[in-house]
C-alpha positions in Angstrom: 29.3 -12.4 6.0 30.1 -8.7 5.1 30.5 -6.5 7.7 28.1 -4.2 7.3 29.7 -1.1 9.1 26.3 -0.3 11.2 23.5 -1.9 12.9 21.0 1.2 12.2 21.3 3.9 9.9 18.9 6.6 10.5 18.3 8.9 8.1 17.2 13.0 10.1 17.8 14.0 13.1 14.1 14.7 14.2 11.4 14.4 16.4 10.9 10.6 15.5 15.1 9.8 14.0 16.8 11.5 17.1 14.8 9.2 19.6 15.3 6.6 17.6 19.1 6.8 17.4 19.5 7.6 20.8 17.6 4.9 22.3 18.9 2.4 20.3 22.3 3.5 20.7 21.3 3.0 24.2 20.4 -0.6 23.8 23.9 -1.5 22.6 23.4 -0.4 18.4 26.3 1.0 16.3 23.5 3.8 15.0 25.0 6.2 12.3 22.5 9.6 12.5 22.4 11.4 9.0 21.1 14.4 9.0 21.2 17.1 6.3 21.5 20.1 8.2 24.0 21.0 10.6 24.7 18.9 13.9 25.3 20.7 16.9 25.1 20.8 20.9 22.5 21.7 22.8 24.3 24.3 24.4 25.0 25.9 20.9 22.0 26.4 20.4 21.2 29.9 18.9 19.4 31.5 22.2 16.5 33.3 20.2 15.0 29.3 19.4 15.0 28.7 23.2 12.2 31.6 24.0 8.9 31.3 24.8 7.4 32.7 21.6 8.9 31.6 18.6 8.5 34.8 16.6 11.8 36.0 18.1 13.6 33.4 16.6 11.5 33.7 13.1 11.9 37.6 13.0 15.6 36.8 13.5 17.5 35.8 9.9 20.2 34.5 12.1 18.2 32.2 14.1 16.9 30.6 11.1 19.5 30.5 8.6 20.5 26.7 8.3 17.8 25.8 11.1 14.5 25.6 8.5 14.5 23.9 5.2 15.5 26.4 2.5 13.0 26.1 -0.8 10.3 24.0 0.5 7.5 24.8 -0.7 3.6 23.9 -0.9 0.3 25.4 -2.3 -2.4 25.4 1.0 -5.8 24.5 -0.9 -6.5 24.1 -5.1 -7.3 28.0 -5.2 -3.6 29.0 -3.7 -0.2 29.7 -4.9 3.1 27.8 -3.5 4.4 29.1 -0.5 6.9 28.8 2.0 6.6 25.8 4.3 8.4 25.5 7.1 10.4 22.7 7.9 12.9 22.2 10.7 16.5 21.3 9.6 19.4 20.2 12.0 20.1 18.6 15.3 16.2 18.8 16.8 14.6 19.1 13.4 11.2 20.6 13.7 11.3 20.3 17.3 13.6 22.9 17.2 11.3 25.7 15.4 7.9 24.5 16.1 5.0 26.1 18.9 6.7 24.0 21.6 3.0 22.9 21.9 3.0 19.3 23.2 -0.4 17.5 22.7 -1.0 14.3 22.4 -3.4 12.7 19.8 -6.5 12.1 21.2 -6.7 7.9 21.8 -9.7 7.8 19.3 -6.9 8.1 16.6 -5.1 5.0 17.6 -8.2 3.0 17.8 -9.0 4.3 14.1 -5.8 3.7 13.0 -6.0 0.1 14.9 -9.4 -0.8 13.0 -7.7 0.3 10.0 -5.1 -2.3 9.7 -2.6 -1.0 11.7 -1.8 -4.0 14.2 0.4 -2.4 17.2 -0.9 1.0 17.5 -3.6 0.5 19.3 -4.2 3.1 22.5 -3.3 0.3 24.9 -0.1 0.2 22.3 0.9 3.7 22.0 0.0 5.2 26.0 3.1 3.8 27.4 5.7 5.5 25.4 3.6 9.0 25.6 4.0 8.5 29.4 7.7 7.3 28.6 9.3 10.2 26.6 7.1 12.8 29.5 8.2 14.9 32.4 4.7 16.5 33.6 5.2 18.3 36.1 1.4 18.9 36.7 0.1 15.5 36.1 2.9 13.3 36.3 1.8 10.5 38.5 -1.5 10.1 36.8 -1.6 6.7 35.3 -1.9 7.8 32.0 1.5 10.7 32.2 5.0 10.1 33.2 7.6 11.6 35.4 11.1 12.1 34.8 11.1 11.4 30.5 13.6 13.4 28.4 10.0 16.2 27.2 9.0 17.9 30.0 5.2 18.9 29.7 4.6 22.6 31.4 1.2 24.3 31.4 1.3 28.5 31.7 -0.3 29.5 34.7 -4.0 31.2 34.2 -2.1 34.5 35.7 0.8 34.2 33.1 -1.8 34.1 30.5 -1.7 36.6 27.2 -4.9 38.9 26.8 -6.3 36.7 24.1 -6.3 33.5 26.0 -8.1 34.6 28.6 -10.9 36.0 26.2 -11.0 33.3 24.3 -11.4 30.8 27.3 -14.2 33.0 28.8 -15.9 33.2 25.5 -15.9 29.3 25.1 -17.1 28.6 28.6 -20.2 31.2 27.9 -20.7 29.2 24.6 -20.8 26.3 26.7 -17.6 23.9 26.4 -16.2 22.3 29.5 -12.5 23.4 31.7 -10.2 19.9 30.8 -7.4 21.1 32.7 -5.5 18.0 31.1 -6.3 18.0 27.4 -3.7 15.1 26.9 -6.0 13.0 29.5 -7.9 10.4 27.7 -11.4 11.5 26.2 -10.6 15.2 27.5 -12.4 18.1 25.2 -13.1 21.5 26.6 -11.0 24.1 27.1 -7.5 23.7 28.1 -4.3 25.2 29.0 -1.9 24.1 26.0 0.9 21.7 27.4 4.4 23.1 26.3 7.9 21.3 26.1 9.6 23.7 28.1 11.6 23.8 31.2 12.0 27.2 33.0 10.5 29.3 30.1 13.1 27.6 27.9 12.4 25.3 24.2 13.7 21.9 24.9 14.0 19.8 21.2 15.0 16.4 20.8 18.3 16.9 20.5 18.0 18.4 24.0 16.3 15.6 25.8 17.4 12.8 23.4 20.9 13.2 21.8 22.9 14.9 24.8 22.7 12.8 27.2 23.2 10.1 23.8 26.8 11.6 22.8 28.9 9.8 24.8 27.6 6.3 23.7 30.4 4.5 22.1 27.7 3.3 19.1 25.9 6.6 18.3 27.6 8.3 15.6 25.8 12.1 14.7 26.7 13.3 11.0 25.8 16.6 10.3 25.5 18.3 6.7 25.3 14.8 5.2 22.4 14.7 2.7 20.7 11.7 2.0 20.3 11.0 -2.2 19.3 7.6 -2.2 18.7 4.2 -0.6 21.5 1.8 -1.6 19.9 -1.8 -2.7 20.8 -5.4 -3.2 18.2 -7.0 -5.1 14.9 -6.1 -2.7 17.0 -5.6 0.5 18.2 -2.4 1.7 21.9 -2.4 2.2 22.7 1.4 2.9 22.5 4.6 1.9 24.6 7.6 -1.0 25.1 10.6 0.9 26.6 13.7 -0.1 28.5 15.1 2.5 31.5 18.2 1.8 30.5 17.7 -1.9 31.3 14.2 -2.4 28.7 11.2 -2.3 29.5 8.3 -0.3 27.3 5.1 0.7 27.5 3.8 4.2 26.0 0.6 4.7 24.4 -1.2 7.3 22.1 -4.0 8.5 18.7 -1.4 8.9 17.8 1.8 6.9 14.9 3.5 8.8 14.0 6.8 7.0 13.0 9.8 9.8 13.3 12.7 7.1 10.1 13.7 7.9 7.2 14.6 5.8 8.6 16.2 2.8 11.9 14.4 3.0 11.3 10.7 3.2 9.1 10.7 0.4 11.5 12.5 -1.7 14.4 10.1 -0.7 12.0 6.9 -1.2 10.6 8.6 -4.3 14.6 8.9 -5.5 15.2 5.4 -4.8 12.1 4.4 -7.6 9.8 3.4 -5.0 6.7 5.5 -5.8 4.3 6.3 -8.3 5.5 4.3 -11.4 4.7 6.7 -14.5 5.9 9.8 -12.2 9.3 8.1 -12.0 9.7 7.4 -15.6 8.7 11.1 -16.3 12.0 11.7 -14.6 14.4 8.9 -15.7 14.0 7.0 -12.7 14.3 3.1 -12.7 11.1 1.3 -11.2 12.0 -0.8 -8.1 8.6 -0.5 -6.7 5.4 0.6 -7.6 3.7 2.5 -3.9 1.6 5.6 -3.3 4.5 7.7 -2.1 3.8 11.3 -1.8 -0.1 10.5 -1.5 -2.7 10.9 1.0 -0.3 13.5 2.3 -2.6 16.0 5.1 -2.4 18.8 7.9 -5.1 20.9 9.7 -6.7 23.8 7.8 -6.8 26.4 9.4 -8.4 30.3 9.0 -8.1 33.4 11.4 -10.3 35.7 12.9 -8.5 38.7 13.7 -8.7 40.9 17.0 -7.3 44.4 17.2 -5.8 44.3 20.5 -5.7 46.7 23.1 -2.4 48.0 24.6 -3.0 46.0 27.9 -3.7 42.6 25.9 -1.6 42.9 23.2 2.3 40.9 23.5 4.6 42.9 25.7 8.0 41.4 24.6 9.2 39.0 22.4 9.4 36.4 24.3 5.8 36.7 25.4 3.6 33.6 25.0 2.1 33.3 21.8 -0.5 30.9 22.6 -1.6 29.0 25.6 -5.2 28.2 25.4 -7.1 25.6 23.2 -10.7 24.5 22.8 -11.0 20.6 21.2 -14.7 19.9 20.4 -16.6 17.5 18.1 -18.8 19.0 14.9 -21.2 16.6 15.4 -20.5 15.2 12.2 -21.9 11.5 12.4 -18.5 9.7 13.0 -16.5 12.2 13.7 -15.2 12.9 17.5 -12.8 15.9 18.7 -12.5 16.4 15.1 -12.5 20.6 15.4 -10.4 22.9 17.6 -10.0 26.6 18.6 -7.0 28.2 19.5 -6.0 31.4 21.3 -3.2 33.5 19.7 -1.7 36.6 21.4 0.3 37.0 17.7 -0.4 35.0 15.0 2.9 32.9 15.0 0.7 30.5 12.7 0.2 33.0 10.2 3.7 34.2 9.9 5.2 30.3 9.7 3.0 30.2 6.6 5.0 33.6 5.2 1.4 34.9 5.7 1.1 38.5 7.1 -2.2 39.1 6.2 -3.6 39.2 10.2 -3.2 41.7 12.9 -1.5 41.1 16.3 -4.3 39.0 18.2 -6.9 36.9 17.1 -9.0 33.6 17.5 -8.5 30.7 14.9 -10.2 27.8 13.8 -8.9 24.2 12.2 -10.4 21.3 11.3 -8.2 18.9 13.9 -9.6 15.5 11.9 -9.3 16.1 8.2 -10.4 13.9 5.0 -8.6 16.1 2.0 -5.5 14.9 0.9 -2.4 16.1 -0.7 0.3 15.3 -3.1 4.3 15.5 -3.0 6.0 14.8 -6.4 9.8 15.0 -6.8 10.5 18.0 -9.2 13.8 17.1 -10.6 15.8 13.7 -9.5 18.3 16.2 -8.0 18.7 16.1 -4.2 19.3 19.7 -4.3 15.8 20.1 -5.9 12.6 20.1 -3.1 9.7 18.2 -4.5 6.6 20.2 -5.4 3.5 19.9 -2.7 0.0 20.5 -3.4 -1.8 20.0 0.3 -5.2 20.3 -1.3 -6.7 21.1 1.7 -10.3 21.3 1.9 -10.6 19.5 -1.4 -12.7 17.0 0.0 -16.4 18.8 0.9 -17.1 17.9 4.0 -14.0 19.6 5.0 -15.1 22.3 3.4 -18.7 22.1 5.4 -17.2 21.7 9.0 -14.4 24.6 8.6 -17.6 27.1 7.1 -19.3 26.0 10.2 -16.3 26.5 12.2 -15.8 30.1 11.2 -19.0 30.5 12.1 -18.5 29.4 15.6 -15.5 31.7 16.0 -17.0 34.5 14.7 -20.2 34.4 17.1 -17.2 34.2 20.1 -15.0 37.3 18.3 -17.9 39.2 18.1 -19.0 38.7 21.4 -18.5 40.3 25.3 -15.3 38.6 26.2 -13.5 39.0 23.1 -15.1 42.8 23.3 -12.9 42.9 26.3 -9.4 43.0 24.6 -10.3 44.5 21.2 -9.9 48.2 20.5 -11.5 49.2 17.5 -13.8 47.4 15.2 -13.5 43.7 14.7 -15.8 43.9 12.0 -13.7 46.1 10.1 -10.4 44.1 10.7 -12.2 41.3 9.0 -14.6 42.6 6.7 -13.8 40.5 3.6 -14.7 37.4 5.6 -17.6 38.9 7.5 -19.0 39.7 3.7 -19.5 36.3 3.0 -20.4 35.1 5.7 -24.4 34.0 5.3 -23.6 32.0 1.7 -22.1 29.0 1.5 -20.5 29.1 -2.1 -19.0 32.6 -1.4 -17.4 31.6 1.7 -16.3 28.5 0.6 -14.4 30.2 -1.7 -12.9 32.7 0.5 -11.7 29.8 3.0 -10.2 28.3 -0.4 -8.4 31.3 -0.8 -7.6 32.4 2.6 -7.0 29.0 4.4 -3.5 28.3 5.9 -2.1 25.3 7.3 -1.2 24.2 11.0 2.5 22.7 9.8 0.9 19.0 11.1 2.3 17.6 8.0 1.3 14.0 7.6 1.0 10.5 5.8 2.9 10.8 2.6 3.9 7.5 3.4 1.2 6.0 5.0 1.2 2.8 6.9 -1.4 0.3 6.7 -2.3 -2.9 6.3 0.3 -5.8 4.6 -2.6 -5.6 2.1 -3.6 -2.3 2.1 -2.9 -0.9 -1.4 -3.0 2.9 -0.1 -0.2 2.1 2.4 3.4 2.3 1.6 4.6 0.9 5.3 3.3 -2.0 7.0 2.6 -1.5 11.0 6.0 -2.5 11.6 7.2 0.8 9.6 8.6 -1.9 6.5 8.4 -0.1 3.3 6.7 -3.0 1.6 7.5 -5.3 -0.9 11.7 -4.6 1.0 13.9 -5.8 3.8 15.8 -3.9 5.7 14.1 -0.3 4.8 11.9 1.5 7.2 10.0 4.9 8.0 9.3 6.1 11.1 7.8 9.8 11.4 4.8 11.8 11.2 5.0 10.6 7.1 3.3 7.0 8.4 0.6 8.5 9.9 -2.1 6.7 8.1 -4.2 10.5 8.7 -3.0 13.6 10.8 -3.6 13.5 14.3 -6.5 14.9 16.0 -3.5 17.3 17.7 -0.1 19.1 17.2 2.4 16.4 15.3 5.5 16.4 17.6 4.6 14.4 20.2 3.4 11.2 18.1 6.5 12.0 16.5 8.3 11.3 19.6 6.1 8.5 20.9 6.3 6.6 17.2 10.5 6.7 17.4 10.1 5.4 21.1 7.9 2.6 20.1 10.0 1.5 17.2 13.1 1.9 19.1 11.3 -0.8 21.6 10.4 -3.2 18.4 13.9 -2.7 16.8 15.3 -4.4 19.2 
């Protein structure tokens, strides 16, 4: 038999790939870790990522260059241009440029995901690796959270809070949701202190918590600046993978592929390989292998701004002030539909300016649907791996998105406009946001301004979904198989079979612990 070179290679250096690698490495695997930005140590890390806020390191060309995807691009809703989405690149990937906000999905989402098809992700699946990969310091030795994991979970002390969180939180209590101290605790809704993967005020990625202490195994093998093209096949079995690396392409092979590109990235490498949509591949000269829904179904949370002119005392001090630190998870009361909105504080709108959107002031409240039924599409542009693919979100396409987020605004508008948010505002609130406060009593007119205005949470999801063996929307079965192949897997947020009711990293972490576990 041929020696294949590797037992596992994994294809980005990620939230789900580097746990992946590095726990499998630790269970005796020669792992090869691709990833197409740079490699690098944790302690070379440029500083301005490790802050509090991530603005500093956004504001910062330095900090970014090489560190977030270069080109990628997506339109928000139907009614919107392509613009900038941001993507993590490198040792960490998105862990690495994110919030550093580190909530779990709600269980309801495992349970769906469970009825769906999805045999091994059920909550009584998934809740041991969340309390695996954690270090809580609050709530460690709850039953249900972990001590001593590679992602330690802080929570900012009320007294450390920004100006805007503490408004926000009084002005939800008033309007009658709960305190959940724990928004991570099963069924918890309310309003919460965010949980943060920090340690001593400082970022800590993946590669922090997962690779480092990795480096030193004798079977983990980190590539940087190695782009993936293609996967390599032998008849329907995946046998390795072409990578360009210094300008030259070379194919590594091995006994496993398992794709962790990510959202926009294993699509496009799966998509390059002719697995996907059969007429959009032979629109680009690419051979047919097989014919799946890559690039559909893809989702993230919708998101709109109300925007608060702050005073001096409440606005951000420093850059490495907090942006955010306080969230509100309710249900609409949409038949079906549970936790399904959510309300977040921002002290600067961080969100905003990941979108290349500039359009709010300092402070304000937002809104986004946290369950979501629209769905996107990513199509390859060009068969070039240089070339991004194109990505139409769609967002709000589907009505009753459309319905919830209206009522939404609505909410938030009632708690900018009222005592506690008067508290922190200088000026008019009104005036800040008077195209949206136009519209706000009819439903077509402000439907079309959230179509215009919406931006996304970067909680990019399910472009290859996983479902069902038989499940003719799903491109992975529950054991992350692409289907119809041997030897080819994905295993990131793009299996989600719908974005989480919550920010994307820690799934992301929990799903390459869990398939590090099966794996082996």
């Amino acid at each position: 038999m041929r020696d294949t070179g590797w037992d596992v290679i994994v294809v980005g250096a990620g939230s789900a790939g580097a746990v992946l690698a590095a726990r499998s490495a630790e269970r005796g695997k020669r792992v090869l870790l691709l990833e197409a930005g740079p490699d690098y140590r944790s302690a070379h890390m440029h500083e301005a990522w490790r802050s509090p806020n991530p603005a500093r390191a956004l504001m910062d060309p330095a900090a970014v260059a090489g560190l977030v995807w270069d080109g990628v691009n997506a339109s928000r809703t139907d009614a919107q241009p392509q613009a900038p989405y941001w993507r993590g690149r490198g040792a960490g990937g998105s862990s690495s440029v994110n919030g550093q906000i580190a909530i779990r999905p709600p269980m309801e989402d495992f349970a769906d995901w469970a009825a769906a098809g999805c045999a091994g992700w059920s909550p009584e699946d998934v809740l041991p690796y969340f309390a695996r990969l954690e270090d809580d310091e609050e709530f460690g030795d709850e039953p249900y959270h972990g001590r001593g994991g590679p992602t330690p979970i802080f929570r900012m002390p009320r007294d450390r809070w920004g100006g805007v969180d503490g408004a926000l939180a009084a002005a939800a209590r008033a309007a009658g949701h709960a305190w959940a101290p724990d928004v991570n605790a099963p069924g918890a809704a309310g309003v919460s202190p965010y949980p943060i993967n920090s340690r001593a005020g400082r970022r800590v990625t993946v590669n922090d918590g997962y690779l480092e202490p990795a480096r030193s195994l004798p079977g983990l093998t980190v590539r940087g600046d190695a782009l993936v093209e293609r996967v390599v096949f032998d008849g329907d079995r995946a046998v390795g993978v072409r990578v360009i690396t210094g300008g030259t392409a070379v194919t590594e092979h091995a006994d496993e592929i398992v794709l962790s590109a990510g959202v926009i990235h294993s699509p496009a490498i799966l998509l390059r390989s002719g697995i996907g949509p059969a007429a959009d591949l032979r629109r680009l000269g690419i051979e047919v292998r097989a014919d799946l829904p890559v690039g559909r179904g893809m989702q993230d949370h919708p998101m709109i701004v109300v925007g608060l002119p702050l005073t001096a005392e409440a606005a951000v001090k420093t850059a490495d002030d907090r942006h955010t630190n306080v969230c509100v998870r309710y249900s609409s009361g949409t038949p079906g539909l549970v936790h399904d909105m959510m309300f977040v504080s921002l002290n600067m709108n961080v969100l905003a300016m990941e979108s290349a959107d500039t359009r709010f002031p300092s402070g304000g409240f937002g809104v986004w649907l946290n369950q979501t039924l629209s769905r996107g599409v990513l199509t390859l542009a060009s068969a070039d791996p240089q070339a991004q693919p194109e990505v139409r979100e769609r967002m709000l396409s589907d009505e009753r998105d459309l319905a919830r987020l209206r009522d939404g605004v609505r909410a938030l508008v009632e708690l900018a406009r009222g005592p506690e948010a008067a508290a922190v505002v200088d000026g008019s609130v009104d005036a800040v946001n008077a195209e949206l406060f136009a519209v706000l009593d009819d439903d077509a007119k402000l439907g079309d301004h959230l179509l215009a205005t919406a931006v996304d949470a970067q909680h990019g999801t399910s472009t290859c979904r996983m479902g069902a063996e038989d499940d003719d929307s799903a491109v992975v079965d529950p054991a992350c198989r692409v289907r119809g192949f041997a030897g080819l897997r994905v295993v990131d947020a793009s299996i989600f079979p719908s974005v989480p009711r919550a920010n994307t990293n820690l799934a992301s972490i929990m799903a390459g612990e869990l398939m590090a576990d099966r794996l082996a």
